[in-house]
C-alpha positions in Angstrom: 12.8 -11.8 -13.9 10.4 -10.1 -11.7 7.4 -7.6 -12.9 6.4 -4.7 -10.1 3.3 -3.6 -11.2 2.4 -0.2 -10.1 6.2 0.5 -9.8 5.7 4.4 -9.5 3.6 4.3 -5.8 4.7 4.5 -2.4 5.0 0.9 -2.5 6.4 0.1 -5.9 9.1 2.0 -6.1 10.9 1.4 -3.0 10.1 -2.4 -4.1 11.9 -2.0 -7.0 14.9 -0.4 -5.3 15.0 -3.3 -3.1 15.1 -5.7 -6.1 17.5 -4.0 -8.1 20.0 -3.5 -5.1 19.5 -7.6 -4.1 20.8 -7.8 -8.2 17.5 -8.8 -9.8 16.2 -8.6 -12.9 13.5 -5.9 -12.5 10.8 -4.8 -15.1 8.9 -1.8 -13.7 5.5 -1.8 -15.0 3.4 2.0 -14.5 0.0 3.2 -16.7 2.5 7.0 -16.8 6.5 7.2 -17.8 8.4 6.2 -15.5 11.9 8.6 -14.3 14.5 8.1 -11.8 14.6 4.5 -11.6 17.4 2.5 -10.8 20.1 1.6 -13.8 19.4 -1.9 -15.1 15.6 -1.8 -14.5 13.4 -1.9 -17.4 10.2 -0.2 -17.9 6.9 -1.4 -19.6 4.1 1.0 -19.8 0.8 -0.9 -19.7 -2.9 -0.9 -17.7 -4.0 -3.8 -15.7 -7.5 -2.6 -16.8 -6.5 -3.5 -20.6 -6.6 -7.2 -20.9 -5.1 -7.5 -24.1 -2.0 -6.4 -23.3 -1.3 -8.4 -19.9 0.5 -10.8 -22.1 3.1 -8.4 -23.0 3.3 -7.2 -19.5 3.9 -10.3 -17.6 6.4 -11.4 -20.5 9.4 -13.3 -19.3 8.6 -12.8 -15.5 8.8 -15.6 -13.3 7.1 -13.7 -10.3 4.9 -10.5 -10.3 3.9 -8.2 -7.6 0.1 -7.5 -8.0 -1.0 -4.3 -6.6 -3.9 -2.5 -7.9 -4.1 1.1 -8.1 -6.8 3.0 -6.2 -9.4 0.1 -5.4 -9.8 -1.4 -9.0 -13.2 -1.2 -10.1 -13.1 -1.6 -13.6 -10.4 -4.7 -13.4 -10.9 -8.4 -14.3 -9.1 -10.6 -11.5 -9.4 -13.9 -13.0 -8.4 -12.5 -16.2 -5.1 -11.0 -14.9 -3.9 -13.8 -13.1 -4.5 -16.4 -16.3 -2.8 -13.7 -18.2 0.2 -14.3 -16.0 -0.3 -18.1 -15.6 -0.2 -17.9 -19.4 3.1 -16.3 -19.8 5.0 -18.6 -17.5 4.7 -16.9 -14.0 5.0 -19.0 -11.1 4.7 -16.6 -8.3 2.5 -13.6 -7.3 2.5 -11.9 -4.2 -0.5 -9.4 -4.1 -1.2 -6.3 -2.6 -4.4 -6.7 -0.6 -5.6 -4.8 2.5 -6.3 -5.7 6.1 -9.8 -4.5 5.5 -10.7 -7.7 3.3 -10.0 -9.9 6.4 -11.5 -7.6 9.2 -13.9 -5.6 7.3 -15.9 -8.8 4.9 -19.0 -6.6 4.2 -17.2 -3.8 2.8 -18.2 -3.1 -1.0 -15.2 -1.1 -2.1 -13.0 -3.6 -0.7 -14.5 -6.4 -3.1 -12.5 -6.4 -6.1 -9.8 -7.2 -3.8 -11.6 -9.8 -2.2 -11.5 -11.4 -5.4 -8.3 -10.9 -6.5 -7.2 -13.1 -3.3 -9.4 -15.4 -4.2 -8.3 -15.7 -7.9 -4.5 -16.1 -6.8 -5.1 -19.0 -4.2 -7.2 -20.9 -7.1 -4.2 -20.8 -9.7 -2.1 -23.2 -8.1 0.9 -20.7 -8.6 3.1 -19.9 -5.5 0.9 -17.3 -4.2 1.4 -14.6 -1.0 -0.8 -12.0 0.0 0.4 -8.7 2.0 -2.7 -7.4 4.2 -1.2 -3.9 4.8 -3.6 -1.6 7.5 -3.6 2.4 7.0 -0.5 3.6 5.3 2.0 6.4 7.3 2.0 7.9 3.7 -1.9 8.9 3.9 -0.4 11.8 5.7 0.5 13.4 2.3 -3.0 14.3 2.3 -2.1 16.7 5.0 0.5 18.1 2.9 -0.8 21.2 1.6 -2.5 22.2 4.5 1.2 21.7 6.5 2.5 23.9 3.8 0.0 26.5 3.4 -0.6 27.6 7.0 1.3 25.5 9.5 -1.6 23.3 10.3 -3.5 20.6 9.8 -7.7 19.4 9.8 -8.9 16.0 10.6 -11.2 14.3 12.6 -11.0 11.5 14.7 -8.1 13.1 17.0 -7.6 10.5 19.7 -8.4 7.5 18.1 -5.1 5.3 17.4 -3.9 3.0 14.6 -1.0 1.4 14.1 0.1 2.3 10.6 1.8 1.0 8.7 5.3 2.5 6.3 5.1 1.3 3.0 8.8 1.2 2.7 8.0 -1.9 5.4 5.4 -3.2 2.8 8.2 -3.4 0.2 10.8 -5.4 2.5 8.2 -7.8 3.4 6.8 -7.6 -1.0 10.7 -8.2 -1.5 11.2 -11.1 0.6 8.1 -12.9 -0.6 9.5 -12.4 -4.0 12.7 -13.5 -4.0 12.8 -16.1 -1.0 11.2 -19.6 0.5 9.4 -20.0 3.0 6.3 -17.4 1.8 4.1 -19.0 -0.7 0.5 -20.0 0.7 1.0 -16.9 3.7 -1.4 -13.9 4.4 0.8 -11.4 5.9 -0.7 -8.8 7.8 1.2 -5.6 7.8 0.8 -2.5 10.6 3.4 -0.3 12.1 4.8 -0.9 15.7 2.2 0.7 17.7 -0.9 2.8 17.3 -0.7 6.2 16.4 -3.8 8.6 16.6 -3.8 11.6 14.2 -2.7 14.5 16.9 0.3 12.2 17.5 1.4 12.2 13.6 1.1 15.9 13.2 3.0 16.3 16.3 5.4 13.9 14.7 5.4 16.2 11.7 6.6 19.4 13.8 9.3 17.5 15.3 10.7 16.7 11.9 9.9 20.0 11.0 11.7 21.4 14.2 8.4 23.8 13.5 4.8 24.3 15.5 1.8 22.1 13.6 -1.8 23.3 15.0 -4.2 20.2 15.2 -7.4 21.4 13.7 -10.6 18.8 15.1 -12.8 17.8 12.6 -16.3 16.3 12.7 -17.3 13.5 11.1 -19.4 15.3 8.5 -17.2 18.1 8.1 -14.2 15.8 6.8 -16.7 13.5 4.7 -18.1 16.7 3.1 -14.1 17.3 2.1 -13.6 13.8 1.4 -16.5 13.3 -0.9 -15.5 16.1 -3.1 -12.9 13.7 -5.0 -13.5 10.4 -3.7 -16.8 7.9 -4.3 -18.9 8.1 -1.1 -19.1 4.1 -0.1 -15.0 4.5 0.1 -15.2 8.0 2.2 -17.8 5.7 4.4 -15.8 2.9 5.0 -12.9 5.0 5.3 -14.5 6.9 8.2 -15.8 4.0 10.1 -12.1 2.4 10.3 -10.4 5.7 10.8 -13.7 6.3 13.6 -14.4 3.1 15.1 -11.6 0.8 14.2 -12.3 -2.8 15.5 -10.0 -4.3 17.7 -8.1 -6.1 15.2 -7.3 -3.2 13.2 -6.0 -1.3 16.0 -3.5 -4.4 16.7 0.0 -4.3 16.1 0.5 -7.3 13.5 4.2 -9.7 14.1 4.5 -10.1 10.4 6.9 -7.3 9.7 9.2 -8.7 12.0 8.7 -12.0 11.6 9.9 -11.3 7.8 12.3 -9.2 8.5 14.0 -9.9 11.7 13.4 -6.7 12.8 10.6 -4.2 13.9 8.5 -2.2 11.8 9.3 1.3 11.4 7.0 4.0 13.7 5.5 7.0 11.6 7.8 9.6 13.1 10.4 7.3 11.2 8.6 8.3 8.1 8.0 11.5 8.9 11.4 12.6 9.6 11.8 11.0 6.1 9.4 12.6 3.9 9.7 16.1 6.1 10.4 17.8 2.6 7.4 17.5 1.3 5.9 19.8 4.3 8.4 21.9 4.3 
């Protein structure tokens, strides 16, 4: 059996479409209820946060999917992955971020920097997916999109290549169920760099409508963005999304090394998710 925490994200669920369509035994595991998953898949409502409960969380699994919501702050890393080491698990493939590799320094990004740490010292069958900036950050934009047709950010020009998470979930899916994957970092990006005029163009063509690119400055989109985010994550959020380093603005083989294929470009996701702009 296989445990997806955070089953209800953009990641999780598709993950646990994948799994239940490749015929796996699937528990779903989400802090909120849970609706519209597949038939056959099992829910658990739990908190990675609440250590006392991990036990009944990771019950009967024999791989989890680790991916922490928001940045994880208040969770205990060792304490999660002896929780699953205790109830039998014998593979985790965690959801990290390209940042822990590229950006070391950064404090937000430490609890994660622990978690990886944590699951190569178990001795379980470990892999860790590095993902860069996800296409679905765009959601942010949504309102705006819906409200007047256009859209404020800063940083027009400068490209990255992100990344869809439906892509994270083949490559999470793969890792999970085949060989070949434990002991791998997996770096995860889209096929090539995309700045933000050329997703909100991409969102007009899946619109078939006209999307104004509104420039931002810096300060102007950290005075949004610190409205209902901590400020050392707007920071470091500003300096990738500013002045990426080179390695973040490359386009990562792991995708298609996984699965034999490309990665899917952001006006692939777009078109996609064009509803919720509409």
């Amino acid at each position: 059996m296989i445990v997806v925490t955070g089953a209800t994200g953009n990641v999780g669920r598709p993950l646990v479409e994948l799994l239940a369509e490749a015929g796996e035994e699937v528990t779903a595991v989400s802090r909120r209820p849970a609706e519209g998953l597949p038939a056959g898949v099992a829910h658990r409502r739990g908190d990675l946060a609440e250590v006392d409960g991990l036990g009944g969380l990771f019950e009967g699994a024999e791989a989890v999917y680790l991916l922490v919501a928001g940045l994880g702050d208040e969770l205990r890393p060792r304490e999660i992955v002896a929780a699953a080491m205790a109830a039998g698990v014998r593979r985790i493939v965690l959801q990290s971020s390209q940042l822990v590799g590229t950006r070391t320094d950064s404090v937000s990004h430490a609890i994660l920097r622990t978690f990886e740490e944590a699951v190569r010292e178990s001795g379980l069958d470990w892999t860790v997916l590095r993902p860069g900036g996800f296409a679905s950050n765009a959601f942010f934009w949504a309102d705006q999109v819906r409200a007047g047709r256009a859209v404020a950010a800063p940083f027009a020009d400068v490209a990255l290549p992100l990344v869809d998470p439906a892509d994270i979930a083949g490559v999470a899916a793969e890792a999970l169920r085949g060989p070949g994957h434990a002991g791998r970092t997996y770096v995860l990006t889209g096929p090539v760099a995309v700045s933000p005029r050329e997703q909100v163009r991409a969102l007009a063509g899946a619109l078939g409508e006209a999307v104004e690119f509104v420039p931002l400055s810096a300060a102007e989109a950290r005075s949004r963005l610190t409205r209902f985010l901590p400020e050392d994550a707007v920071d470091g959020m500003l300096s990738v999304m500013g002045e990426p380093r080179p390695e973040e603005q490359r386009v990562s083989p792991d995708v298609e090394r996984v699965l034999g294929r490309g990665p899917s470009p952001f006006s692939a996701w777009a078109e996609r998710n064009a509803p919720a702009f509409a």
